[in-house]
N, CA and C of each residue as an Amber inpcrd file, in Angstrom:
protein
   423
  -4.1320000 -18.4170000  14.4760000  -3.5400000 -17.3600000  13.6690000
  -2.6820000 -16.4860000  14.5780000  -1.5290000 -16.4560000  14.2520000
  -0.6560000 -15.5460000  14.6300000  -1.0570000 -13.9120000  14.4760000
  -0.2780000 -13.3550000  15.6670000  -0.7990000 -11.5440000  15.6540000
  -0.2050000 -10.6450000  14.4880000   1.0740000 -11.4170000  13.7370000
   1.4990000 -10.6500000  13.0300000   0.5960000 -11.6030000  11.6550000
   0.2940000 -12.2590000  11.5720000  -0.6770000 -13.1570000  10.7460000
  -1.8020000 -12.5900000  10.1350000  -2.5820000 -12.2080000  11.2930000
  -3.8580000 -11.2940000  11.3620000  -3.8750000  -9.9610000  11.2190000
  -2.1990000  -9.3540000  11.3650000  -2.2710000  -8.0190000  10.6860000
  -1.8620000  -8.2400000   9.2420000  -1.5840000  -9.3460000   8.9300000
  -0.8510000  -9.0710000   7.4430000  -2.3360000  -9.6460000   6.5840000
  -3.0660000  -9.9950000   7.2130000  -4.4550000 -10.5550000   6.4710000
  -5.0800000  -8.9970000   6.3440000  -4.9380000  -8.3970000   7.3740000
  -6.3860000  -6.8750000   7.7000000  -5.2300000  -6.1490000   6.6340000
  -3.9940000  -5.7340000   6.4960000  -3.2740000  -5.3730000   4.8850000
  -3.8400000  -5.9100000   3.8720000  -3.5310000  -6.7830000   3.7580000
  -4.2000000  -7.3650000   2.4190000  -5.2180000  -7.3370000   2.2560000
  -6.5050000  -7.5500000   3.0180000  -7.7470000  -7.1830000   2.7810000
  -7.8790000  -5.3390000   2.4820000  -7.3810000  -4.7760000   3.0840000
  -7.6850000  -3.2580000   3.1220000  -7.0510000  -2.6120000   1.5610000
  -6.2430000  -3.6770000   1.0890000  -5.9970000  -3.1240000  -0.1340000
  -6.5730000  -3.9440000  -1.2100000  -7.6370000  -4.5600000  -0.5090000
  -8.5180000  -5.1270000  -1.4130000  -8.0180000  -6.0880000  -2.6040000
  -7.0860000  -7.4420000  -1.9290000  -6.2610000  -8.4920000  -3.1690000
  -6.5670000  -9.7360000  -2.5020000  -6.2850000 -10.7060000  -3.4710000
  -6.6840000 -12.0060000  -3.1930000  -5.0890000 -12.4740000  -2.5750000
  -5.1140000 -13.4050000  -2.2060000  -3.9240000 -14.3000000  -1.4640000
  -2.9910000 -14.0150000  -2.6790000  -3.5030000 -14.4780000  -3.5730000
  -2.1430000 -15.0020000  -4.7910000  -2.0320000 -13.6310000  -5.1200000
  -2.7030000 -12.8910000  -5.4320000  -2.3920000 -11.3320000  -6.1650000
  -1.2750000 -10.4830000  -4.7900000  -1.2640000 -11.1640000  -3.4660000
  -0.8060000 -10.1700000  -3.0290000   0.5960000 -10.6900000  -2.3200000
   0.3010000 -12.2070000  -2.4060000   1.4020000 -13.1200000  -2.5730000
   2.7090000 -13.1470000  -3.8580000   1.8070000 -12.7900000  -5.1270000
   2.8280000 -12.4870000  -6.0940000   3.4580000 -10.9800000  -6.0390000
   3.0240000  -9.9270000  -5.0980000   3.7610000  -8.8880000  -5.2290000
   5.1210000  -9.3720000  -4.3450000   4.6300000 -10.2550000  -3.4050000
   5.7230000 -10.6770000  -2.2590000   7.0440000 -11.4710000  -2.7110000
   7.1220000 -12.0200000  -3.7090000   6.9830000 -12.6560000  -4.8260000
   7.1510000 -14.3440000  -3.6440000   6.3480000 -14.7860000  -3.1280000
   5.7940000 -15.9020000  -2.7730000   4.1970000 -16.5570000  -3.3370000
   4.2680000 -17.9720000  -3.3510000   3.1220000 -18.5980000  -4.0120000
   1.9870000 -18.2620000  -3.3810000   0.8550000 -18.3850000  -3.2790000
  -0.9300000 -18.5410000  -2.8700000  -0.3900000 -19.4100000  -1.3360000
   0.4420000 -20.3650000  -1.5030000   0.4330000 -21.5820000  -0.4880000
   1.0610000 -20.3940000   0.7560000   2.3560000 -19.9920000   0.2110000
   3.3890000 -18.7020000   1.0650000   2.0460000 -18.5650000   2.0600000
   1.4750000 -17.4380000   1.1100000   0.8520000 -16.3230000   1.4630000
   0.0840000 -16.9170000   2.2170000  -0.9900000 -17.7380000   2.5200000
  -1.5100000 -18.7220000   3.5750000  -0.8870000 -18.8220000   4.4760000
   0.6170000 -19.4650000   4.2310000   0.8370000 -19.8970000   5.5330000
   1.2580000 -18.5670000   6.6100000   1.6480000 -17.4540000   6.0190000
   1.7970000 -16.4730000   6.8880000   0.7410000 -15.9580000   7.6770000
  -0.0350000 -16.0340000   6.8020000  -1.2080000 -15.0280000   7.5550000
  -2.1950000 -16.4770000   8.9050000  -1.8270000 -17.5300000   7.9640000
  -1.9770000 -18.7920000   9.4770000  -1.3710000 -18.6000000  10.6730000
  -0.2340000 -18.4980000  10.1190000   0.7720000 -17.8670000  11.5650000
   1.6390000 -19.0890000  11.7630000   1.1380000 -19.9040000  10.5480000
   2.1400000 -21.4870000  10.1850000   3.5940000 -20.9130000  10.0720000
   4.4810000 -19.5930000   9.3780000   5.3920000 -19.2870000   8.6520000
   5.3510000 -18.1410000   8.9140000   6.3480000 -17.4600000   8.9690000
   7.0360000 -16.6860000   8.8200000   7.7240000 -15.4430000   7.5470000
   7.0370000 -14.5060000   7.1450000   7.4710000 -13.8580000   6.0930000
   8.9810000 -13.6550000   6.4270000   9.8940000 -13.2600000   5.3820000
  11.0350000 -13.0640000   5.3510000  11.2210000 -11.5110000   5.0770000
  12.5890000 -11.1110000   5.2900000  12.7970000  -9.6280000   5.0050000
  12.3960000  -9.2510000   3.6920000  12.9530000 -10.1670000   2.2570000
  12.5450000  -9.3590000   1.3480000  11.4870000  -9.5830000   0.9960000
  10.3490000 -10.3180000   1.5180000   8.8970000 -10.6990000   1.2080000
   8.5230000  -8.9510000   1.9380000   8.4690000  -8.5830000   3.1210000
   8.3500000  -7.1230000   3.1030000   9.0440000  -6.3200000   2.5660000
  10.2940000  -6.5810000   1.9820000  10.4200000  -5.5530000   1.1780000
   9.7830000  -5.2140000   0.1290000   9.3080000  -6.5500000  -0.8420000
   8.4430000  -6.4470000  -1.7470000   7.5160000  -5.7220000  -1.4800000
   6.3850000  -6.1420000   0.1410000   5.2460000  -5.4290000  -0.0980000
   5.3210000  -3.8110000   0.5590000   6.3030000  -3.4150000   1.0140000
   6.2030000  -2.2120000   1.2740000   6.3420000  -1.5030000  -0.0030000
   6.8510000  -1.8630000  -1.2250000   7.1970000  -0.9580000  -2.2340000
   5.5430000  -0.2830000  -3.0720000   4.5340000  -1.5170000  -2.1930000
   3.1710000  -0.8990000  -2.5970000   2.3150000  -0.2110000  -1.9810000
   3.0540000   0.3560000  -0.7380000   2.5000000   1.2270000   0.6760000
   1.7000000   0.3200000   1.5510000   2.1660000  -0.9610000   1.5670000
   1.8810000  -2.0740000   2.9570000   2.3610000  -1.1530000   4.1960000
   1.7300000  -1.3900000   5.5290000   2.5780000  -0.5790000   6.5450000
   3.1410000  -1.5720000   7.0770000   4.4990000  -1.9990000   7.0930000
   5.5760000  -3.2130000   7.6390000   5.4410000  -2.9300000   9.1960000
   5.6780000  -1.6790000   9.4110000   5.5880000  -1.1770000  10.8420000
   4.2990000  -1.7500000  11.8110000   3.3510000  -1.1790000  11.2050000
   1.9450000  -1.9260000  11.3350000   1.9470000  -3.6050000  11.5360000
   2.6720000  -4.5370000  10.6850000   2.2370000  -5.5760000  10.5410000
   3.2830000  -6.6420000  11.5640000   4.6020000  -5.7330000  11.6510000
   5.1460000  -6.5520000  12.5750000   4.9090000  -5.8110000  14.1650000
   4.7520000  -4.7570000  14.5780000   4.4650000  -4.1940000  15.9870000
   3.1580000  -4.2730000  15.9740000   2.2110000  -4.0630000  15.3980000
   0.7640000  -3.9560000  15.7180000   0.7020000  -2.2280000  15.8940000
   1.7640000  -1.7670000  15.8110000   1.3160000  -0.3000000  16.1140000
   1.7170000   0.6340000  14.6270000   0.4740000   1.6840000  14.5330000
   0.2580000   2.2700000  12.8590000   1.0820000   3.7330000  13.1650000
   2.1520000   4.0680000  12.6290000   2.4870000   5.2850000  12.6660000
   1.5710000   6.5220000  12.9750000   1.1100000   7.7750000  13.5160000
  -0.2050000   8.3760000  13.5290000  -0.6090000   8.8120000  12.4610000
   0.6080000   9.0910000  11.4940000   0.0230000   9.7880000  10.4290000
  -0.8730000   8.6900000   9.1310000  -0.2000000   7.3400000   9.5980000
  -0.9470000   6.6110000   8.4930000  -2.6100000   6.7190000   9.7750000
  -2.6540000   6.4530000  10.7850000  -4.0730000   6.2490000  11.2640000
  -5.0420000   7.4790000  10.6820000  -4.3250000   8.5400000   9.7830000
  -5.1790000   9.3520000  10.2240000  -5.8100000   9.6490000   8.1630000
  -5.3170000   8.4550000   7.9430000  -5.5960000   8.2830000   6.0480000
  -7.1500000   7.3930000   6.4490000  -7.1420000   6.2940000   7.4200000
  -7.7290000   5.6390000   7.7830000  -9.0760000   5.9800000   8.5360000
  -9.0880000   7.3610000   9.1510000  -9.7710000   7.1320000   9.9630000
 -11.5130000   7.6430000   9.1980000 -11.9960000   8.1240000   9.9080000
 -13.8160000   8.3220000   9.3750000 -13.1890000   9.5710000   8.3330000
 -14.4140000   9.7470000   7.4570000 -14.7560000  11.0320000   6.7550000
 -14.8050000  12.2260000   7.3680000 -14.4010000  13.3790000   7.5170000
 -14.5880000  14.6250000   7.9890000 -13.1180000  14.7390000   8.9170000
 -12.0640000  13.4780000   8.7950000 -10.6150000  13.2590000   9.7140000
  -9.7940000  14.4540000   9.0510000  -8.9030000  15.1490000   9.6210000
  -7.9020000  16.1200000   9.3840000  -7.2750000  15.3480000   8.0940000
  -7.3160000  15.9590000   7.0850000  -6.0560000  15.2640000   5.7890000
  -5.5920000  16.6050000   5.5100000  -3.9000000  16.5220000   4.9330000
  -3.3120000  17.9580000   4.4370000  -3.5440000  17.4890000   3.0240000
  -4.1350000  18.7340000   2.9990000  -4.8480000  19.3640000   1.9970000
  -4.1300000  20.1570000   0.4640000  -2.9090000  20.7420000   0.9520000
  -1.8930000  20.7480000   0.1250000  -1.4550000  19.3030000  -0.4900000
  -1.2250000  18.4960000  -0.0820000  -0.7110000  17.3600000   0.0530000
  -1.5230000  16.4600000  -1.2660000  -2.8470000  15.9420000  -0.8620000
  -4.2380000  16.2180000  -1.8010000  -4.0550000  16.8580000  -3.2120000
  -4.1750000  18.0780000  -3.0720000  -4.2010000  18.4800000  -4.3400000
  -2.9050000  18.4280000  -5.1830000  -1.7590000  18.3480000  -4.9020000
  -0.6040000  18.7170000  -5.3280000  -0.6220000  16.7670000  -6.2720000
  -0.5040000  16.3120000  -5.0830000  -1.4230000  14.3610000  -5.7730000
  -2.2130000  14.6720000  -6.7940000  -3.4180000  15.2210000  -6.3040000
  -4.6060000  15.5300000  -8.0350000  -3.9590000  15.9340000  -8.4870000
  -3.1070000  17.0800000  -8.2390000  -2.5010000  17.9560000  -9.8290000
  -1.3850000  16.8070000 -10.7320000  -0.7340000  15.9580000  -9.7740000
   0.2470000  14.8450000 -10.3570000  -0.6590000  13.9380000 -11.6190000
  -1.6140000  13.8860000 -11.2170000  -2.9220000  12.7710000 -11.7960000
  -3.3490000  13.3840000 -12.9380000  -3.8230000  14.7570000 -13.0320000
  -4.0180000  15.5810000 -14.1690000  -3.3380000  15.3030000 -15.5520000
  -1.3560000  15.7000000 -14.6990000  -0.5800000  15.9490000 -15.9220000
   0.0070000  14.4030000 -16.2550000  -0.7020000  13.4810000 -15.5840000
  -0.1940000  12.2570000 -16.0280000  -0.5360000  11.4500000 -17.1770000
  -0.5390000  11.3700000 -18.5480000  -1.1290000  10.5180000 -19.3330000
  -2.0160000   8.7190000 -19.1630000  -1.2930000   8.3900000 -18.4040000
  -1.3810000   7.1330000 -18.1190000  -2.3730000   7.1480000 -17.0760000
  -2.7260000   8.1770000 -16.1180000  -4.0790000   8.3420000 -15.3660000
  -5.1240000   8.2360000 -16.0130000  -5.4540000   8.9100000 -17.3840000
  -6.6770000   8.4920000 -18.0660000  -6.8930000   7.3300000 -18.2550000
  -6.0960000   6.5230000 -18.2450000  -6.2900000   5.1030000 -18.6740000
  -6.5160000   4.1160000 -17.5290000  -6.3590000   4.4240000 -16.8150000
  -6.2280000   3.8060000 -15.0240000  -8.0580000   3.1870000 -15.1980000
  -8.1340000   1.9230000 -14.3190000  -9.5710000   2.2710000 -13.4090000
  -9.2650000   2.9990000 -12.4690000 -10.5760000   2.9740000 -11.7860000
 -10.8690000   3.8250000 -10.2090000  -9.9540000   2.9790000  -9.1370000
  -9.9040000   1.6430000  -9.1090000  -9.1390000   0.7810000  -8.0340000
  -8.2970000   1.1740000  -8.0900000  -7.4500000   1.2520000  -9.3560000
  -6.3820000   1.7950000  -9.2810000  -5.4600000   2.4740000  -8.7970000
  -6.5970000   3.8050000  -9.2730000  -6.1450000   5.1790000  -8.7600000
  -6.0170000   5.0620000  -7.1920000  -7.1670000   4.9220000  -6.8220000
  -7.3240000   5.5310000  -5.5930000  -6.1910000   4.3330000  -4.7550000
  -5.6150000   3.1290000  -5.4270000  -4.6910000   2.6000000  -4.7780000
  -3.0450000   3.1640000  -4.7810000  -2.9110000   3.9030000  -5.9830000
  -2.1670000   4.8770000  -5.9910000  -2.1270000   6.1370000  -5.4280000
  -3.3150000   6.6720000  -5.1010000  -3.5340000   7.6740000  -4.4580000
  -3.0450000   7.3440000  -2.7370000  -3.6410000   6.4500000  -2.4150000
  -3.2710000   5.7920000  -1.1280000  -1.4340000   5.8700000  -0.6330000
  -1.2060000   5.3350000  -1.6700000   0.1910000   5.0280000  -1.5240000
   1.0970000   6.3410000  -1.6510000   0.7850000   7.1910000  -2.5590000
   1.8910000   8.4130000  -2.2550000   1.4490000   9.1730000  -1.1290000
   0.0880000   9.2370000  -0.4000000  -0.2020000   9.7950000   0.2650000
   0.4700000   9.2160000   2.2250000   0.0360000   7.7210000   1.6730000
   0.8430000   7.4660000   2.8440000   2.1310000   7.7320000   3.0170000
   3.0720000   7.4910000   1.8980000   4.4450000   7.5650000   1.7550000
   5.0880000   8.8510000   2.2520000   4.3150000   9.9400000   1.6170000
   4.7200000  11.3240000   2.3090000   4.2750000  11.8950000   3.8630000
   3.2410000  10.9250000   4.1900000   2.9030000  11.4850000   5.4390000
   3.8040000  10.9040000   6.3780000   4.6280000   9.0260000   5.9050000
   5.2410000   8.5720000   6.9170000   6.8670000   8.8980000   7.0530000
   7.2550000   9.4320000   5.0830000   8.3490000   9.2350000   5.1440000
   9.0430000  11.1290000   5.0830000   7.6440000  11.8900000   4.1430000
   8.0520000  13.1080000   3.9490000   8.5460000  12.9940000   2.6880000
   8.4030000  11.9540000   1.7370000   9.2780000  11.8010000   0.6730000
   7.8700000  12.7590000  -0.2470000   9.1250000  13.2510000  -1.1270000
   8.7750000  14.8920000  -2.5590000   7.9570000  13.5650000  -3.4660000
   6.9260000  14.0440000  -3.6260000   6.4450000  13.6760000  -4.3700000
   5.8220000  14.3720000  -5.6870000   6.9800000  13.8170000  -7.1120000
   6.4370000  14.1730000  -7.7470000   6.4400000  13.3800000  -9.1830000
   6.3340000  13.5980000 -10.5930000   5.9430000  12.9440000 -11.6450000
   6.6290000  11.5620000 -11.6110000   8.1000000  11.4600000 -11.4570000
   8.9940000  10.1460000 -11.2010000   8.4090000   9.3750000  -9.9580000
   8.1240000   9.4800000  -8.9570000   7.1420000   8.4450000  -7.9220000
   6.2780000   8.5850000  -8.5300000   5.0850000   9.2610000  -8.8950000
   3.9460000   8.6390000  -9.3910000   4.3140000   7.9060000 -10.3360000
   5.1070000   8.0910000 -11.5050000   5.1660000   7.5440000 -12.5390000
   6.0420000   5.6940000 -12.1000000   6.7900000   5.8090000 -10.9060000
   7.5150000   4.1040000 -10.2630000   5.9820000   3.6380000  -9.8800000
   5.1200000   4.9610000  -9.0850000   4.0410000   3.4160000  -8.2820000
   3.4030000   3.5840000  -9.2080000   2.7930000   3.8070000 -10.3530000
   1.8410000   3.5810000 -11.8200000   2.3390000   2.4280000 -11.9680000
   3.6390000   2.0830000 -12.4590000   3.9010000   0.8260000 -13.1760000
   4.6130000  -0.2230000 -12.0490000   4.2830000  -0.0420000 -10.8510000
   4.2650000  -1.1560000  -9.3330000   3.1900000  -1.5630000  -9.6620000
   2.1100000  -0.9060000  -9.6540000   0.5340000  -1.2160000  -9.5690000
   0.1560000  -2.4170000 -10.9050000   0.5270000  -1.8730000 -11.8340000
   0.4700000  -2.3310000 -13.4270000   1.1280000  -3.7000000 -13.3390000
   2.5900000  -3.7290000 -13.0060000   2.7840000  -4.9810000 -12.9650000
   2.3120000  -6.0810000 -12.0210000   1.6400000  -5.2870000 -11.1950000
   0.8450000  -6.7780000 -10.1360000  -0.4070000  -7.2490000 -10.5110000
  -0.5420000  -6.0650000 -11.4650000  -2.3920000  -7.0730000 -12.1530000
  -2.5250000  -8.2190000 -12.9310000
């Protein structure tokens, strides 16, 4: 297994998807998605483009090295998180209709994702991104 192989497996596992579920966001087959993470093949540019649009860290998977601010979504319970940041997310979730209807995987995979997004990119997050990664999420189930 290749090093960029074995990071794109510890992604996909950490967002908790099977080969094909995370292969079809890539939009490559079950077989694709194998052979990358074998280290047989080679992902292509827009195979990460696909999966970054679901808060994959590309950075992460081709250097081996995690921006600090994503290490720090990651790290133990009691880790520094901004806290503004947090709630302003819950308050997005509140006024969202389509949150009631969510499971928990869901959410908290959405939660993940704007949270990383603003910590790596600084991007405003508000009803229009939640409302693009709601229906990112939706269409990969």
């Amino acid at each position: 297994m290749s090093a960029i192989g074995a990071r794109l497996k510890e992604e996909r596992a950490a967002f908790g998807m099977t080969q094909e579920r995370f292969g079809s966001i890539g939009g490559v087959a079950t077989r694709a998605q194998q052979n990358y993470e074998s280290g047989a093949r080679s992902p292509d540019a827009q195979y990460f483009a696909k999966i970054e649009k679901i808060g994959v860290d590309i950075h992460y998977i081709i250097t081996g090295h995690r921006h600090s601010a994503v290490v720090e979504v990651f790290e133990p319970v009691g880790s520094p998180m901004d806290f503004a940041l947090v709630k302003n997310i819950l308050e997005l979730f509140r006024e969202e209709p389509r949150c009631q209807t969510l499971d928990t995987e869901t959410i908290a995979r959405v939660f993940i994702v704007l949270y990383r997004n603003n910590l790596n990119w600084k991007t405003k997050i508000g009803s229009d991104m939640l409302s693009a990664v709601i229906d990112a999420m939706i269409a990969v189930k």
